[in-house]
C-alpha positions, 0 to 999 in steps of 0.5 A: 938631524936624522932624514925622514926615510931614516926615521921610518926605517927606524920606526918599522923597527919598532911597528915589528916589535909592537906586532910581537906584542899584540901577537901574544895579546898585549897591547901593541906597542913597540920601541927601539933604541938606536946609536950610531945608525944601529939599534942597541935596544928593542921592547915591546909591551909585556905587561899582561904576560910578564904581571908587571905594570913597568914591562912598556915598550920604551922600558925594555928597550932602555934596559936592553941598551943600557945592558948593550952599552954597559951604562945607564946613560943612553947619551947620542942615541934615538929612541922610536916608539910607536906610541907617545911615552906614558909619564913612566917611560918619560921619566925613564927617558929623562933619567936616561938621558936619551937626547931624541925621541920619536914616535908614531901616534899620540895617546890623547889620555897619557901622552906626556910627551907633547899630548896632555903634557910635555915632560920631555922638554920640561926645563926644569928637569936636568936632561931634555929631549928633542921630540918628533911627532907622527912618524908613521903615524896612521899604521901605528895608530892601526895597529892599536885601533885594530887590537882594541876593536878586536878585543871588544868584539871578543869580549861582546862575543864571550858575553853573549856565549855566556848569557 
């Protein structure tokens, strides 16, 4: 199994790419895709910029390993994400066969990879992963706590400036 300094190495990785997101407005969050020690993929959300309601993090950096490695299986490889997978990026997942997920901070209205459900390790499905919580946790959860506290501060702003 992968050591813990190696699982926040891996997972700053993925804290670099939700920053990238929320620096262009987006909610931030971030993943990368890891094999053999080295990452073959990297997303992070782009849904509001890119219109496109498939543009999460997990979703970009699957189709950039897939596009690395030339296949849609993501056999022996890791995915970090800074948020637990949404049931979209679950299936995706799934149906890319990566054997290992680990993420920073539950999402307590989509998680489905342990929160409101666990499609990950659902038994009936053909493919399961290993799921790993709370890796760097507190500033992942931060950084989402932070961009939603200052988008409301923002719209509250925008409606006194209004009325």
């Amino acid at each position: 199994m992968i050591n813990q300094e190696t699982k926040e190495i891996f997972m700053r990785e993925a804290i670099k790419e939700a920053k990238k997101a929320r620096d262009i407005g987006e909610v931030p969050i971030g993943a990368v895709i890891v094999k053999d020690g080295t990452i073959i993929g990297r997303g992070f959300n782009q849904r509001e910029t890119q219109h496109q309601a498939t543009s999460h993090a997990e979703i970009q950096a699957i189709q950039e390993a897939n596009r690395h490695l030339g296949n849609w299986r993501l056999e022996n490889c890791q995915l970090y994400v800074t948020l637990e997978p949404c049931p979209m990026c679950s299936g995706a997942i799934i149906m890319s066969r990566i054997p290992e997920v680990y993420f920073g901070a539950s999402d307590p209205k989509g998680g489905t990879a342990g929160t409101l459900m666990n499609l990950l390790q659902e038994e009936r499905f053909n493919h399961q992963s290993f799921v790993e919580s709370g890796i760097l946790e507190e500033e992942c959860a931060a950084l989402l706590t932070h961009f939603f506290k200052c988008l409301r501060e923002k719209r509250k702003q925008e409606k006194r400036d209004y009325t």
